[in-house]
Structure formats: C-alpha cells, structure tokens
DRENKE-726464 format. One line per 4 residues: for each residue x, y, z of C-alpha. Coordinates in nm, 3 decimals, decimal comma, m for minus. Layout:
// residues N
X/Y/Z; ...
// end
This chain:
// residues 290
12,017/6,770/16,438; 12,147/6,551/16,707; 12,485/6,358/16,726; 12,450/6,037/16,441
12,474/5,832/16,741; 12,168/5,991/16,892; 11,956/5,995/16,624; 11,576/5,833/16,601
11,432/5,796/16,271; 11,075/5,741/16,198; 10,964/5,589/15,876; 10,738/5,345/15,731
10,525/5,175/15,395; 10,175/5,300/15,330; 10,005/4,995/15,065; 9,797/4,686/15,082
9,882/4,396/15,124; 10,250/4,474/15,265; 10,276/4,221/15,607; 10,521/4,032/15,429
10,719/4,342/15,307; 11,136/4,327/15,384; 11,144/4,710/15,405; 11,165/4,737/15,819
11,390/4,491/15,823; 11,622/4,629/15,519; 11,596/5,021/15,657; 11,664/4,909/16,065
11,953/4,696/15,956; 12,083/5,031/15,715; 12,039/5,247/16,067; 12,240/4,986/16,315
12,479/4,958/16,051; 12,521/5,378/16,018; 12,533/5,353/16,406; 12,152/5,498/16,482
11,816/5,352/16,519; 11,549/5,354/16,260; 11,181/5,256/16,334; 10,992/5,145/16,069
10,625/5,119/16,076; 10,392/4,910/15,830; 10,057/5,070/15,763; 9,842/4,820/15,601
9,552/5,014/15,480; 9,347/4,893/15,209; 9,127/5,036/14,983; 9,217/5,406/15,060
9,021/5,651/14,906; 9,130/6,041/14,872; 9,028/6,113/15,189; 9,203/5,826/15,386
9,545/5,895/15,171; 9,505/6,234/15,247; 9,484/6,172/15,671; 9,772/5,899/15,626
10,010/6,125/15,494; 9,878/6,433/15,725; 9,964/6,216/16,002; 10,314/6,125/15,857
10,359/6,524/15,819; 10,326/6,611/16,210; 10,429/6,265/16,378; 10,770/6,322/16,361
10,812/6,065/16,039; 11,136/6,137/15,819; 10,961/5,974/15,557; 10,781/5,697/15,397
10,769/5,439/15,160; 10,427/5,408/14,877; 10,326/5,079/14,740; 10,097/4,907/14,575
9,873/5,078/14,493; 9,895/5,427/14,609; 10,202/5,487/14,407; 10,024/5,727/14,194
9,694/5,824/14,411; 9,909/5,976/14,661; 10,090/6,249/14,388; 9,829/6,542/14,428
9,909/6,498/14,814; 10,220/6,600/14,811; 10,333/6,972/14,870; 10,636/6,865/14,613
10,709/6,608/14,340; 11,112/6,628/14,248; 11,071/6,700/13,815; 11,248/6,271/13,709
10,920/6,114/13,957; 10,673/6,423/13,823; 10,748/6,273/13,493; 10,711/5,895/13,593
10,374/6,014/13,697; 10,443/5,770/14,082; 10,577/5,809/14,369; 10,713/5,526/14,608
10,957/5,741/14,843; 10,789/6,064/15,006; 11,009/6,256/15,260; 10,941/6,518/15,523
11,138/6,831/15,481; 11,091/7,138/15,663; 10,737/7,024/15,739; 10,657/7,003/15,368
10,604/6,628/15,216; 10,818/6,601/14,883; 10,781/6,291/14,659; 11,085/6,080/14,464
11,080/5,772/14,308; 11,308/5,520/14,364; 11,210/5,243/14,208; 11,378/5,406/13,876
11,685/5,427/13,978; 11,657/5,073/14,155; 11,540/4,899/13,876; 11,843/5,089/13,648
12,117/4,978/13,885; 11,955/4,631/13,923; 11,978/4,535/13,530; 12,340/4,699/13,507
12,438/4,468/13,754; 12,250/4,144/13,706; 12,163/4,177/13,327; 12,530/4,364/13,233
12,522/4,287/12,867; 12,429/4,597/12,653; 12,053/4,622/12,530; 12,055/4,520/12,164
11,678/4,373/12,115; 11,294/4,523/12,258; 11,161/4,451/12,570; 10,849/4,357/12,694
10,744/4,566/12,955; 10,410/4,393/13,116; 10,237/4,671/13,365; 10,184/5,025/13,325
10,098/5,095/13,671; 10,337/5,259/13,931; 10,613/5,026/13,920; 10,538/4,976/13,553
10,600/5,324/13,465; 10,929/5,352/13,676; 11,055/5,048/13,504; 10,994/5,224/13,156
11,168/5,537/13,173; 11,513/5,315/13,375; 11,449/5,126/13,005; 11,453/5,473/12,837
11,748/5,596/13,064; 11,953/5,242/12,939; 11,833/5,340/12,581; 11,680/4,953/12,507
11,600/4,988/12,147; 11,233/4,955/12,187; 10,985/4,921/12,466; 10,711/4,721/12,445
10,415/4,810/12,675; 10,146/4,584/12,764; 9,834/4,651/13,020; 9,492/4,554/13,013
9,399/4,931/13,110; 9,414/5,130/12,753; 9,415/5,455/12,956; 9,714/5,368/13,180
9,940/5,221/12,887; 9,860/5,561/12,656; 9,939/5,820/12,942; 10,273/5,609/12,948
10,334/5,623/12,629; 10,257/6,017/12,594; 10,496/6,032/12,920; 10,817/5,884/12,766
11,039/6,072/12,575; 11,025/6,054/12,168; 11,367/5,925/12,176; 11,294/5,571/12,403
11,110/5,432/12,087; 10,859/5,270/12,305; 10,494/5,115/12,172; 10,150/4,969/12,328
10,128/4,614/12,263; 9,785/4,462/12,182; 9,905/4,120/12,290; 10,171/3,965/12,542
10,256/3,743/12,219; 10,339/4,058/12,001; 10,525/4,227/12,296; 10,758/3,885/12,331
10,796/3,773/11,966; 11,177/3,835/11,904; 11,232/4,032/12,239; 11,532/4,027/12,380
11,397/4,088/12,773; 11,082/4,037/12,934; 10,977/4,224/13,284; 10,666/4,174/13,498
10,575/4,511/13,672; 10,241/4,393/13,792; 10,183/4,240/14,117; 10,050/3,869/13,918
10,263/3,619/14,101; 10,275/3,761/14,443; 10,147/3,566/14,678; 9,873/3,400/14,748
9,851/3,467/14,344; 10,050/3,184/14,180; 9,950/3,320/13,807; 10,214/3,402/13,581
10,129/3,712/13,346; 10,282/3,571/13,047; 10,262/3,180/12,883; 10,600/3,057/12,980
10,596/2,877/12,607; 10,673/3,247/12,516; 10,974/3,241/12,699; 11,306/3,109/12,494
11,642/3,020/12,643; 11,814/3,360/12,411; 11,564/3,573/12,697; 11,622/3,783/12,990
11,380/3,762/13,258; 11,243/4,003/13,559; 11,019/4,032/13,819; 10,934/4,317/14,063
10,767/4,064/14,244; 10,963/3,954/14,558; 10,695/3,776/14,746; 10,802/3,489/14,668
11,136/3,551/14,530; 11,138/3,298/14,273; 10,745/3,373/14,097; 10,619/3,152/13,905
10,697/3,343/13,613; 11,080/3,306/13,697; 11,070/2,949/13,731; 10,930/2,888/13,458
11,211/3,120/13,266; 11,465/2,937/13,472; 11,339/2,637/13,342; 11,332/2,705/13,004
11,701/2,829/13,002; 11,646/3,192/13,012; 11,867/3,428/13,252; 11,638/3,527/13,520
11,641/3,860/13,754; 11,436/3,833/14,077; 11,293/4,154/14,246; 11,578/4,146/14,507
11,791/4,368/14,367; 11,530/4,633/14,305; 11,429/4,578/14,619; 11,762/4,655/14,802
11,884/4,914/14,540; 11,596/5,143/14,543; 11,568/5,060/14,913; 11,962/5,191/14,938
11,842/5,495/14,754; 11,512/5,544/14,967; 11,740/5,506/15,286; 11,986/5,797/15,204
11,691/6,020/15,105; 11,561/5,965/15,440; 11,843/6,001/15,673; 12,132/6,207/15,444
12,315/5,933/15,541; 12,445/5,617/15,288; 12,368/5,319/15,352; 12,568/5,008/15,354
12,452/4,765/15,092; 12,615/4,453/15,264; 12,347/4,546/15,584; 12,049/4,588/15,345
12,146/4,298/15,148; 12,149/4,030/15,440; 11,840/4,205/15,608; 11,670/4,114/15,294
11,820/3,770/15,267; 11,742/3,677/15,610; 11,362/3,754/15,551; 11,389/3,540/15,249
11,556/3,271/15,477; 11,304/3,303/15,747; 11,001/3,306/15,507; 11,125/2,991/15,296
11,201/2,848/15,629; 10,817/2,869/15,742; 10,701/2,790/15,436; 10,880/2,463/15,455
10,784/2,377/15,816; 10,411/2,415/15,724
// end
C-alpha cells in the first residue's frame, strides 16, 4: 500500500434516487482531512433487477473501488451478491457498506451502529417506555436490532408488508421483546419514542408516515430521512413539543464508520460533520433562492 499521502481511494453509493445524497461530500472531506484523496462516485440506477445488481457490483470488484455504499433500495437485494456478509449485518438481513478485500466483496452494515451512537448522543436519557419503529425494510431492520442492542423495553414494528415485518420479528433476538403492530395508533399509544425508517418524507414526498395528533410533547422523535433535514414528520413533533432527532447524525456516524471500513483509516468527525452541514447549507440556500 502506498505512503497515506499517496493514496487514491475509489468509492461510491449504488440506490435510486441518491443525486441529493451528502455521502461524496462527507467521505472526500474524511480523505483531505486524513491527508489523501477519496473519489466518490454516485450511481443512480433505478429499478435494478438481479442481473443489473449483479454487473454493478462486478464492476465495483475489478475497477479498483475500495468499496461502496447500498441504499435505498438495494440494501437487502444486493446480500446474495456478496462473496461475504460479516455474522451482526447477516443477521440484520441488509447491507449498506460493501468493501473490496483481496478481490472478494464483503458486506457490513453501518447503519446499526450509526443509528446506536446517534440516540446515545442526541436522545441520552435511558430507554424506559416502547418504541415505535415504522419500516421494516433495510434501514428499518438496522434500526431494530441498535433498539435491541440499547435494550428499549419493547419494540413496536409497523409495515404495510406482513412478510417483511414477520422475517423481522423471527430475526431479533427473544430477549429485545419486540411485536408487529397492526396500526401506527397501537404502535404510538403510550410510547415513549417514535422512528421513521421508511423513505415517506423525503423529498419530493412531503407525507408524514404517522398523524402528528399521535405525537405528544412526553415523545422522542426520529427520522432516517435527511432529504430534507427537518421532514415533515419532525416538524410537526417539533411543534407539538416533542424532542426531535433528524437523520444527521446517522448520517455522519454510520458514514464515520463506513469511512474507516473503507480506508483502515479513522475519520475525523469535525470534517464529516461540516461536509454534511455545508450540503445542508447549500441545499436550504437553493431552496430559498427558488
């Protein structure tokens, strides 16, 4: 491996839709910082079937990529693609960090241990009520078992697909007392947390995936959503006096953790943190001009 100094890294985000994505900006800033340079590449490729999955992710294999990031929605298509899966992301069932060692593609996910340091930090008080866990999708699952890892007292699933919510369930352990919702109102009543892992609210959505007359002021609030940064499910929490968590925390913590699986290298969180902000700042800055 060359000198640190000397080093090129390739990497990028395979999903749909991910133009507005903060990842190059958050990884490149991580490299500059570590005193390197990191490339990172969006692919944009929608509706991707086995076969086109399959090609992407050959291509990452011999291109010279150190890795790349998996979104929406190919968080979970891409896991019988992979030459590896490490045993905590085999579990989740999704994969959103895939990296290229010794030729051989080997999937993580970070978004668990993002979305675990992300409510220590924001949400520090100890979890004493349910939560209501909306999504059981990629992000959805990786959310539930950093809820199982904080041992919340019970988690309450909800998803529209019966299938997805039961292979959660059977996937968490006995111990992380979680349940399948037949309602958003059943989830909420008398939870002590709410968290959106679907992508409702991103833009150009402006839904919210919960009635915001569910939310009361004794709530926590999160989103996984980043596009915007405040959804409208968080301003309506906001308004109604609950604390609030916006995806930027995930977003930079499992983007710190992403980074040092790439590169072997840590990255500095002050770097990541204002490449993210100044994204935000540019996009609120457009949005205002138009």
């Amino acid at each position: 491996m060359p000198p640190l100094e000397k080093r090129r890294v390739l990497l990028g985000l395979i999903g749909s839709p991910i133009k507005s994505s903060a990842s190059p900006a958050m990884h490149e800033a991580a490299a500059a910082a570590a005193g390197f340079k990191a490339f990172y590449h969006l692919i944009d490729v929608a509706g991707a079937d086995h076969k086109a999955l399959r090609l992407m992710l050959e291509g990452v294999r011999r291109l010279g990529f150190a890795g790349v990031n998996i979104t929406f929605p190919y968080k979970e298509a891409v896991l019988p693609l992979l030459d590896e899966i490490v045993p905590e992301a085999a579990a989740i069932g999704a994969v959103n960090t895939v990296v290229v060692r010794d030729g051989r593609l080997v999937g993580y996910n970070t978004d668990t241990t993002g979305f675990e340091r992300a409510l220590a930090e924001v949400i520090a008080a100890a979890q004493t009520r349910p939560v209501a866990l909306v999504g059981a999708g990629g992000v959805g699952k990786a959310i539930a078992f950093a809820l199982a890892r904080q041992n919340v007292p019970e988690i309450r699933i909800v998803e529209r697909d019966s299938a997805k919510a039961e292979a959660l369930l059977a996937s968490l352990p006995a111990s992380a007392g979680a349940r399948i919702c037949a309602t958003v109102e059943e989830a909420v009543a008398g939870a002590g947390g709410l968290i959106n892992g679907t992508p409702v609210g991103m833009l150009p959505n402006r839904d919210t995936p919960v009635p915001l007359s569910l939310i009361t002021a004794d709530m926590w609030v999160a989103d996984a959503v980043y596009t915007p940064l405040w959804t409208p499910l968080l301003g309506g929490a906001r308004q109604r006096g609950a604390q609030v968590m916006t995806g930027r925390e995930l977003a930079i913590f499992q983007g710190l953790d992403a980074f040092r699986l790439f590169t072997g290298v840590e990255a500095s969180r002050e770097a990541v943190s204002a490449a993210f902000d100044a994204v935000m700042e540019e996009r609120a800055s457009r949005a205002t001009a138009a």
